[in-house]
Residue frames relative to the residue before (quaternion, step in Angstrom):
aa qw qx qy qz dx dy dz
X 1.0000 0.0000 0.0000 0.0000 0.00 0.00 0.00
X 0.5748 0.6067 -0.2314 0.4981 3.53 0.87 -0.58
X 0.7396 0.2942 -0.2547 0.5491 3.29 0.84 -0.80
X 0.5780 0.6851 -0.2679 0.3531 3.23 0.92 -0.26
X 0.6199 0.4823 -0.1749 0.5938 2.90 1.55 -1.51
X 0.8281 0.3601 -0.3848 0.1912 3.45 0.72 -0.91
X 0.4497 0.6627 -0.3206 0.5058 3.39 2.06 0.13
X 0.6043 0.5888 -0.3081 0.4396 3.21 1.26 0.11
X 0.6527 0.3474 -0.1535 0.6555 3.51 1.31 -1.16
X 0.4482 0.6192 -0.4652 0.4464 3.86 0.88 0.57
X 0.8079 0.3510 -0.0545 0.4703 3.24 0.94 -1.83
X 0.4873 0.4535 -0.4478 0.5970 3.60 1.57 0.13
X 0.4869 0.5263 -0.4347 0.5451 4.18 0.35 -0.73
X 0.8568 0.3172 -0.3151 0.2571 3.44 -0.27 -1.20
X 0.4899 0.7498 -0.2941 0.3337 3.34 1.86 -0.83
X 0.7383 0.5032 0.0027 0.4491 2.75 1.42 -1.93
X 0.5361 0.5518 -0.3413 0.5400 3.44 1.59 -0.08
X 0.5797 0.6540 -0.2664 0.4064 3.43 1.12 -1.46
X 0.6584 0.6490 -0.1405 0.3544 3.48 1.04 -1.61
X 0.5420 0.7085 -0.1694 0.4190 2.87 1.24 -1.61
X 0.7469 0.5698 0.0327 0.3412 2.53 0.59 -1.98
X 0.5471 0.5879 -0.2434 0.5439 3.60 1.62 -1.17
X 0.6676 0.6046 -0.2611 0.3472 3.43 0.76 -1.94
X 0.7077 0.4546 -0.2373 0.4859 3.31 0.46 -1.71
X 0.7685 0.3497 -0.4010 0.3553 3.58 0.25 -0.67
X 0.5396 0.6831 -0.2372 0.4313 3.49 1.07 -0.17
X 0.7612 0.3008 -0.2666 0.5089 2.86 1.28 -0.83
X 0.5841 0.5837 -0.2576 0.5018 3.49 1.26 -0.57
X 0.6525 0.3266 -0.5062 0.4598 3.48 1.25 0.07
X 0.5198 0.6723 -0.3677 0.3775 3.75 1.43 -0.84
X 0.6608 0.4067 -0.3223 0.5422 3.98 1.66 -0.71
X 0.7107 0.3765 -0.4831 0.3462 3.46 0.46 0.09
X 0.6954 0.2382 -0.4292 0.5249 3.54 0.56 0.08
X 0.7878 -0.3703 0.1332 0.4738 3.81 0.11 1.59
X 0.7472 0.5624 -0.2903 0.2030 3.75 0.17 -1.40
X 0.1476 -0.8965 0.4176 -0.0045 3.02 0.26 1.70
X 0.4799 0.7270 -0.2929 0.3941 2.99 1.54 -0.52
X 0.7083 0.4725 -0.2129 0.4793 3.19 0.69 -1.09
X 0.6871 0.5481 -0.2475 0.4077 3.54 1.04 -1.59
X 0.5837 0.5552 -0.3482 0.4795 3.70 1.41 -0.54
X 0.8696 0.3844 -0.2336 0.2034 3.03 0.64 -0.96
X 0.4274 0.6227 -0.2910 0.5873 2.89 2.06 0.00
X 0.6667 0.4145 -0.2588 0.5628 3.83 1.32 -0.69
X 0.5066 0.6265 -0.5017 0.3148 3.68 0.66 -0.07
X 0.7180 0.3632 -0.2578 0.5348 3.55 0.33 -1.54
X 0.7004 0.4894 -0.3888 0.3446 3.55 -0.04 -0.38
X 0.4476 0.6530 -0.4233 0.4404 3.40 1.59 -0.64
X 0.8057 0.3749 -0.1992 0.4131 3.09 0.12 -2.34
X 0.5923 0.6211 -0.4231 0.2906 3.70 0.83 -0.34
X 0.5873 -0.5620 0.3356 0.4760 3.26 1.37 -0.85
X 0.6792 0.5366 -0.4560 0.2072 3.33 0.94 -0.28
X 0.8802 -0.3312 0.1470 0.3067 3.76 -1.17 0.95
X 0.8238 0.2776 0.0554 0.4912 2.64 -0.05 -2.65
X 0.4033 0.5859 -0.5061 0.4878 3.90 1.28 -0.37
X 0.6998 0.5261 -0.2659 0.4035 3.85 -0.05 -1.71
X 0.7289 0.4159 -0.2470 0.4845 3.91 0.64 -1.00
X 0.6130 0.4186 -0.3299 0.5832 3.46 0.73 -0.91
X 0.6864 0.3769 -0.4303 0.4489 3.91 -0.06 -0.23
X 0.3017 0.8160 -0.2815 0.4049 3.42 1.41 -0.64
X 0.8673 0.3125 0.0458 0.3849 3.01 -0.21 -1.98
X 0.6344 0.5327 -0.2728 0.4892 3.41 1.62 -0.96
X 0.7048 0.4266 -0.2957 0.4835 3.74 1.21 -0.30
X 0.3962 0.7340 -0.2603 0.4863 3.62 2.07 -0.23
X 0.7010 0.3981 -0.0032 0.5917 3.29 1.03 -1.99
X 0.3414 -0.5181 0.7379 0.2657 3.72 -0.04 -0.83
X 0.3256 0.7149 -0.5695 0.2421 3.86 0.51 0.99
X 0.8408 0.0005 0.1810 0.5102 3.91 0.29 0.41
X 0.6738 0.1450 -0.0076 0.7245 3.23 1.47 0.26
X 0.7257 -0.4959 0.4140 0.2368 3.34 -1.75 0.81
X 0.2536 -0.6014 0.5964 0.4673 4.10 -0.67 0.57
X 0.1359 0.6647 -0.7329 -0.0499 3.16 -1.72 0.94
X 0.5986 -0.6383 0.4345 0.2131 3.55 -0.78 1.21
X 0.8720 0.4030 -0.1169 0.2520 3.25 0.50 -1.34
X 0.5454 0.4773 -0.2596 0.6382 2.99 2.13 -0.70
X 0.4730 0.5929 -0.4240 0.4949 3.94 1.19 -0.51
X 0.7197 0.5332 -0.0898 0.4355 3.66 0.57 -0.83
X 0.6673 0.3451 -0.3218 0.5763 3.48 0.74 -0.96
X 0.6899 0.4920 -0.3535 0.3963 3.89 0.55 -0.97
X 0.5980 0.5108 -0.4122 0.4599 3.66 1.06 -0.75
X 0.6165 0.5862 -0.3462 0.3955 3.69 0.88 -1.24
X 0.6033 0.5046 -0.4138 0.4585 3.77 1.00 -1.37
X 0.7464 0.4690 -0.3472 0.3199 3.80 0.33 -1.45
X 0.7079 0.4611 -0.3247 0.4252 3.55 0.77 -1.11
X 0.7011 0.4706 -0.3079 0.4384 3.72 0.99 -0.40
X 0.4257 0.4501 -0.4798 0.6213 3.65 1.81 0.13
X 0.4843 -0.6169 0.5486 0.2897 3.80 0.16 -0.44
X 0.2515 0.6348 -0.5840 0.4389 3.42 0.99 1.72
X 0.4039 -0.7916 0.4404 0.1276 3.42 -0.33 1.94
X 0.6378 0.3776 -0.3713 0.5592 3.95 1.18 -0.50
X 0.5701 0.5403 -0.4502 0.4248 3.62 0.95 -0.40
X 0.7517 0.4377 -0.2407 0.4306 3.84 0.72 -0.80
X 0.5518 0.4704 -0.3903 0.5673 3.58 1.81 -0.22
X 0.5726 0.3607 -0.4403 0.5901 3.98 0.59 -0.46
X 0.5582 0.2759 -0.5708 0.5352 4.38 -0.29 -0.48
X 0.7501 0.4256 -0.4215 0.2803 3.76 -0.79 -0.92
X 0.6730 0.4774 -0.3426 0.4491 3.95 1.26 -0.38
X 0.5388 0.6684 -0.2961 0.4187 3.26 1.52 -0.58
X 0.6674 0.4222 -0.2034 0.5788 3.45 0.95 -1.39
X 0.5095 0.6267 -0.4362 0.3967 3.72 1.04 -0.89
X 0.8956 0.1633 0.0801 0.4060 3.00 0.35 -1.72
X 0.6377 -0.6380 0.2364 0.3611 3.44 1.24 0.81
X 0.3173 0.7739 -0.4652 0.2898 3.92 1.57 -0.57
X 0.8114 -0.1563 -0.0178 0.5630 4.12 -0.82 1.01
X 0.7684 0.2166 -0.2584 0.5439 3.66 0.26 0.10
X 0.5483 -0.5301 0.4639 0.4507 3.91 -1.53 0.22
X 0.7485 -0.3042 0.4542 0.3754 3.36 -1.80 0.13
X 0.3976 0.6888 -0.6012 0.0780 3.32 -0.96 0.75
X 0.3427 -0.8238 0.4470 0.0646 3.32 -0.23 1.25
X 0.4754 0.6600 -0.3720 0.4472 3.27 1.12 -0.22
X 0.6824 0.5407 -0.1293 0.4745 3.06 0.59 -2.00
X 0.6891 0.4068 -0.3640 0.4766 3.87 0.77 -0.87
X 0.8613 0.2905 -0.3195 0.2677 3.27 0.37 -0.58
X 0.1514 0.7344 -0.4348 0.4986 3.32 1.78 0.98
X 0.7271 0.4206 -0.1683 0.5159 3.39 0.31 -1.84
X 0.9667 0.1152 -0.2261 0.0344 3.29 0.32 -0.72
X 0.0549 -0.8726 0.2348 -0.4247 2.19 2.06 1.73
X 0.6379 0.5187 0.0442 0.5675 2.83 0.77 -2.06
X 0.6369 0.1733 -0.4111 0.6287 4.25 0.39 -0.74
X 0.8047 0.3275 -0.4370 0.2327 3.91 -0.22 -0.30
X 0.5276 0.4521 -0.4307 0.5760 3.55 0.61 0.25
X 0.6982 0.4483 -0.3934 0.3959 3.59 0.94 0.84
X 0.4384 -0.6427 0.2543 0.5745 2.78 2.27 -0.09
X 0.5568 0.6448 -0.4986 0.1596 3.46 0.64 0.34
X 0.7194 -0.5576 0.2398 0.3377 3.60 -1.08 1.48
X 0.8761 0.1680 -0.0481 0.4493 3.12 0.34 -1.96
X 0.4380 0.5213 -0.6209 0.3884 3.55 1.09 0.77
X 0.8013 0.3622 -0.3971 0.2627 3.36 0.67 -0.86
X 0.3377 0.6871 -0.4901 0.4167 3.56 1.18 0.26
X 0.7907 0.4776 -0.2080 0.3217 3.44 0.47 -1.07
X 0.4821 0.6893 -0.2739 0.4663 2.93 1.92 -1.00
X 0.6574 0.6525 -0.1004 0.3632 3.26 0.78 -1.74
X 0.7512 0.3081 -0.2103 0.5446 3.38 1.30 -1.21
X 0.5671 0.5855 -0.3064 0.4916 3.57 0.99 -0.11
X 0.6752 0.2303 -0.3133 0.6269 3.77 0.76 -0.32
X 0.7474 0.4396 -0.3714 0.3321 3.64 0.59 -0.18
X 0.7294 0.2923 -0.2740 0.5545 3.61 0.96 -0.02
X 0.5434 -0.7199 0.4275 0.0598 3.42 1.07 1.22
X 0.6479 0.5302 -0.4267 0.3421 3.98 1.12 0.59
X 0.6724 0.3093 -0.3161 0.5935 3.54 1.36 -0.07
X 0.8235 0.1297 -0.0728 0.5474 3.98 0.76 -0.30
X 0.3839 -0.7634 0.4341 0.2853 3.44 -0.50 0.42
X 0.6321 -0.7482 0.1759 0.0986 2.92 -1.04 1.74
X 0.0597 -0.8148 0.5689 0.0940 3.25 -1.03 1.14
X 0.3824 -0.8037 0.4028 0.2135 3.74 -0.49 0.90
X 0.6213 0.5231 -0.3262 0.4837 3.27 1.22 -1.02
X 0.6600 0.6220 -0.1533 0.3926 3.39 1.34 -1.21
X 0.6511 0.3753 -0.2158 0.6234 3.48 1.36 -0.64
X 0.6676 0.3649 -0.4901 0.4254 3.77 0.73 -0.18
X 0.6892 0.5005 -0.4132 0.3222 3.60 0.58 -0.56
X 0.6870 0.5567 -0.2529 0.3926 3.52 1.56 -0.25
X 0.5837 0.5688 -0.2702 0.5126 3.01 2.07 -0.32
X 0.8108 0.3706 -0.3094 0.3310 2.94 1.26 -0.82
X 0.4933 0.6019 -0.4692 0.4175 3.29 1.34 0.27
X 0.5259 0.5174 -0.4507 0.5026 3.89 0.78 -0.67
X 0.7727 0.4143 -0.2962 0.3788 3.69 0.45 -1.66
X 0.5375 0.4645 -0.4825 0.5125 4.04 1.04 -0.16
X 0.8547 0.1455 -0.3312 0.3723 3.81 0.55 0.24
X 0.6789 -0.4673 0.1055 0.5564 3.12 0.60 2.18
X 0.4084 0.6697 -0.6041 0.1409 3.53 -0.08 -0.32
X 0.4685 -0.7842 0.3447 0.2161 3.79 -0.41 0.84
X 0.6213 0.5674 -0.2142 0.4962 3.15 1.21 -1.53
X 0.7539 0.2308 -0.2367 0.5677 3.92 0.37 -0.81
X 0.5003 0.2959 -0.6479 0.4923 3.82 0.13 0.78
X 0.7453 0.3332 -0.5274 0.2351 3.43 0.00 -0.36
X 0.3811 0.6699 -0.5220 0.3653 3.82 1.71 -0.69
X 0.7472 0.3615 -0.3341 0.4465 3.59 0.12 -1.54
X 0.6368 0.3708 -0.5632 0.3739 3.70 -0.09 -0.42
X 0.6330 0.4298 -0.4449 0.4655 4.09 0.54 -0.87
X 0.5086 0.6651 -0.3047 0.4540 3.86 0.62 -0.23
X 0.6573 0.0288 -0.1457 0.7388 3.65 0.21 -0.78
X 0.4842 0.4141 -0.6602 0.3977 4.07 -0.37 0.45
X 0.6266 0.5014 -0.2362 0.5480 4.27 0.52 -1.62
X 0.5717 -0.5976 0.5544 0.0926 3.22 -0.30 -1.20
X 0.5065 0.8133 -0.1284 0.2561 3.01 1.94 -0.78
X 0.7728 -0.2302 -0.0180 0.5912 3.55 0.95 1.35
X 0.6128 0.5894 -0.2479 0.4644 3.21 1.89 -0.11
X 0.3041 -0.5381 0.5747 0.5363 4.19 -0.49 -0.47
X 0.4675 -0.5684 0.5271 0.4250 3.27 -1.38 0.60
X 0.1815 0.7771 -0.6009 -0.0450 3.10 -1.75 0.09
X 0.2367 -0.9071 0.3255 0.1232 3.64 -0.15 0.87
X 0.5865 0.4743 -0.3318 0.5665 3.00 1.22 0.61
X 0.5955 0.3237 -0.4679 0.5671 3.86 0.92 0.20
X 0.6923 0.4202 -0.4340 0.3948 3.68 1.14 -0.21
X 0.5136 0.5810 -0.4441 0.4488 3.73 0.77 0.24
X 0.6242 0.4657 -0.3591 0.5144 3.65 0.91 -1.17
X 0.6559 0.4187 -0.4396 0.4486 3.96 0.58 -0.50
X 0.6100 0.6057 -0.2569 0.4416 3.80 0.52 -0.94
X 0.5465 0.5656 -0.3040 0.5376 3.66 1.35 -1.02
X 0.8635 0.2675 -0.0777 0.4205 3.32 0.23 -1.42
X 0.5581 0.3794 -0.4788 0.5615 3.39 0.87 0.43
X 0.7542 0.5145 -0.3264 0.2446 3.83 0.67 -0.16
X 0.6826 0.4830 -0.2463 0.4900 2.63 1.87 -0.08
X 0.4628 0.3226 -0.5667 0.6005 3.39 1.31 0.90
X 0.8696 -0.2294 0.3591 0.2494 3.53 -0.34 1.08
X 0.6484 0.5804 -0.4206 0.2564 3.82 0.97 -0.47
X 0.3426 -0.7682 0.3701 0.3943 4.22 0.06 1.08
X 0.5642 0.5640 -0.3917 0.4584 3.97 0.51 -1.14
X 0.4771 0.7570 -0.2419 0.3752 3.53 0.67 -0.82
X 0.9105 0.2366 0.0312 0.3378 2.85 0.14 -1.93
X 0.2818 0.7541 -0.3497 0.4792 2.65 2.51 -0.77
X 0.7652 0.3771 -0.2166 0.4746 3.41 -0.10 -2.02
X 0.5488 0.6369 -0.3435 0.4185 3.91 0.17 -0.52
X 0.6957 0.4687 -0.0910 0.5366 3.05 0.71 -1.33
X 0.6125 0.3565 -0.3902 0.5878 3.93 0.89 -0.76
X 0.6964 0.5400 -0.3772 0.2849 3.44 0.34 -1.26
X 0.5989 0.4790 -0.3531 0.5360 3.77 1.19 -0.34
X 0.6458 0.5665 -0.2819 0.4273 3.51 0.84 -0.74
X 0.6511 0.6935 0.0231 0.3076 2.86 1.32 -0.42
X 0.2252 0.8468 -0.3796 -0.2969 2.39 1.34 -2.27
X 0.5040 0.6450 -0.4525 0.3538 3.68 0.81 1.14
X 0.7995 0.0731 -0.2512 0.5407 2.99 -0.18 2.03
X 0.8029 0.0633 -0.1474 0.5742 3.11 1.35 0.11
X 0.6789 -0.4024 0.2633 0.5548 4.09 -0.74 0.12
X 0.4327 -0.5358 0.6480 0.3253 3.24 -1.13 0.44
X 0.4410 0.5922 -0.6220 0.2605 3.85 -1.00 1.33
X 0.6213 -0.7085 0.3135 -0.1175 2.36 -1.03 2.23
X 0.3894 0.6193 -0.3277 0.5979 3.23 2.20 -1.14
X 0.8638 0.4514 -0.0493 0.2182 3.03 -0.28 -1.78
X 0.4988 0.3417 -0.4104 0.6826 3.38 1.61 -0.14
X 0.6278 0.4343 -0.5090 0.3977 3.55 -0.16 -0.15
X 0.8249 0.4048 -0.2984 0.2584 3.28 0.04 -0.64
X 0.4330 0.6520 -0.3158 0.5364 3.33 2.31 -0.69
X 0.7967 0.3947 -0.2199 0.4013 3.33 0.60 -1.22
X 0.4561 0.5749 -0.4224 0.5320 3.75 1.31 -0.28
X 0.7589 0.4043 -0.2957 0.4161 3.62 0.27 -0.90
X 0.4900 0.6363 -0.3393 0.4898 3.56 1.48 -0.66
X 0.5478 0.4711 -0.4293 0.5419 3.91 0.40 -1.25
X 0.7650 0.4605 -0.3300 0.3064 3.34 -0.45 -2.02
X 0.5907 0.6170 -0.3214 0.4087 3.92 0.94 -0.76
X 0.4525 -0.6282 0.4546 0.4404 3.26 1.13 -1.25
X 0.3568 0.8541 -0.2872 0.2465 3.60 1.09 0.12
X 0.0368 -0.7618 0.5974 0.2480 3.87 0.34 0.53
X 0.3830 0.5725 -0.5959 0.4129 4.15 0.45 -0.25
X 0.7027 0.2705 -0.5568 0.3507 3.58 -0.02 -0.41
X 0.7442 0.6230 -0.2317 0.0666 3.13 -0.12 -1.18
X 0.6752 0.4527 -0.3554 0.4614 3.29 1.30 0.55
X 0.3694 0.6539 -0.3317 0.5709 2.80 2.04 0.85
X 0.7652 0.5301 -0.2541 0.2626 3.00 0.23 -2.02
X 0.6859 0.3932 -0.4256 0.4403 4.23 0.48 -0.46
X 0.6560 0.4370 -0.3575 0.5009 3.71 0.60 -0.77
X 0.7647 0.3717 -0.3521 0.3913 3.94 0.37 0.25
X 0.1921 0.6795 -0.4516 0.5454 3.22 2.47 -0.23
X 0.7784 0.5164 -0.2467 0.2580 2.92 -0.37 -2.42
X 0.9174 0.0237 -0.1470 0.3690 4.16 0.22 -0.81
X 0.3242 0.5836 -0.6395 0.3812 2.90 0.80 2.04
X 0.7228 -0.5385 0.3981 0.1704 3.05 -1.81 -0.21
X 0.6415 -0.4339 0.4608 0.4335 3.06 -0.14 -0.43
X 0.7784 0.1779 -0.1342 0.5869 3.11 0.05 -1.54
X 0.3866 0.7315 -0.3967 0.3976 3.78 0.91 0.21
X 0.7573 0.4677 -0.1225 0.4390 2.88 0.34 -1.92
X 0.4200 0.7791 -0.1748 0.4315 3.60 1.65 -1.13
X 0.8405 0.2436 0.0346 0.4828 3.38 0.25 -1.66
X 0.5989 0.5386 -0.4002 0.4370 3.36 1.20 -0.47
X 0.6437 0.5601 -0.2313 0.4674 3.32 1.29 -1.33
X 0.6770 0.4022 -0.3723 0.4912 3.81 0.50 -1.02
X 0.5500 0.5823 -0.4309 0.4156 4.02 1.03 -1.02
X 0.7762 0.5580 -0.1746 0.2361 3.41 1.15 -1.28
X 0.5441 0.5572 -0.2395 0.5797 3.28 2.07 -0.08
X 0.6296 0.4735 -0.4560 0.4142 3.55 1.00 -0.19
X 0.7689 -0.4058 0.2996 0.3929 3.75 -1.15 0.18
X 0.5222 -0.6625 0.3008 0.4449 3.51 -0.67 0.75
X 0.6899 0.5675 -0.1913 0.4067 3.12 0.89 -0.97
X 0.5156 0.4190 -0.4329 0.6093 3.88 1.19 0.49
X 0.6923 0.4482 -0.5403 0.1670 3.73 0.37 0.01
X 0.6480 -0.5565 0.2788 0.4390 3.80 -0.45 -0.15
């Protein structure tokens, strides 16, 4: 009987896991095409029940004004419930709050606690953030080894922003040996999803020829797409590589420069 019973409260657990499981997708398909209504109400009971990603996602809907008034404080208490169940996007949305003052005061400490805690769970854009916080040494004092191993784990999963940290990293020096050619290959691939600083630096690095061929085409056009991004890095480039093109240069860089990042070579 015992075993019986306990093969019994296995297959009800799993039922009830399965369910779970139904809800959330249901509701997460009801929030992407707008219908918050529904997506709450399917995220409510699961909240108060306890489950995690229910508690964060209501979270975010009082954060946003998703289906419900913006209310800071209730946006906050629900993020606090998930990130203290140990819901890694719940502890990356508490760690932006404290980051960025949002229902509670600035405390930078506290953020980079939280988002500690989502990146040693493997989450992407906590550890990006992590990474930029110990590396630019204005909310926590700076650890290089400590920011490259956090960049590069965000930047091994495409994340844009920390391939370009690590490429400005081994360019500086910054707990890293220089080297200008493992920083170009980072700068490459963050520029072709579109990232502008990136392309800025991409664009010098051709101008250059450090870490990659000097070509003059090709910084022009890196750096053309950089401006359009919003980037000031280009722009103490961008006339003196004007200046020794061609025409028909200037021409092709510029038309090369309107096509998606990812179509240039």
């Amino acid at each position: 009987m015992t075993l019986l019973s306990g093969l019994f409260g296995q297959r009800k657990a799993r039922e009830a896991g399965e369910d779970v499981a139904a809800q959330m997708a249901a509701a997460f398909e009801a929030a992407q095409r707008g219908d918050y209504d529904t997506a709450l109400g399917l995220w409510g009971p699961l909240a108060q029940a306890g489950v995690a990603r229910a508690q964060n996602n209501i979270g975010a809907c009082f954060a946003e004004g998703l289906g419900v008034a913006r209310d800071a404080s209730l946006a906050l208490n629900w993020t606090r419930l998930a990130a203290e169940a140990g819901d890694r996007v719940g502890q990356r949305n508490l760690a932006a709050m404290h980051f960025k003052g949002e229902g509670t005061g600035e405390d930078h400490a506290e953020a980079l606690r939280w988002y500690r805690k989502a990146a040693e769970q493997d989450d992407g854009p906590a550890q990006d953030m992590l990474s930029w916080m110990l590396l630019e040494g204005e909310v926590a004092e700076p650890d290089y080894p400590e920011a490259y191993r956090w960049a590069k784990a965000a930047a091994d999963k495409g994340i844009a922003t920390s391939q370009t940290r690590l490429g400005m990293m081994h360019h500086n020096a910054l707990g890293v040996a220089r080297d200008p050619l493992v920083a170009a290959e980072w700068w490459h691939l963050a520029a072709r999803q579109g990232e502008a600083d990136a392309q800025a630096m991409l664009g010098a690095a051709h101008h250059l020829g450090q870490g990659v061929p000097r070509d003059r085409r090709q910084a022009y056009l890196w750096l053309l797409r950089a401006k359009a991004g919003g980037s000031a890095l280009a722009l103490p480039f961008l006339d003196a590589v004007r200046a020794s093109l061609t025409p028909v240069e200037i021409a092709e860089a510029e038309r090369q420069a309107a096509l998606p990042p990812d179509a240039a070579p």
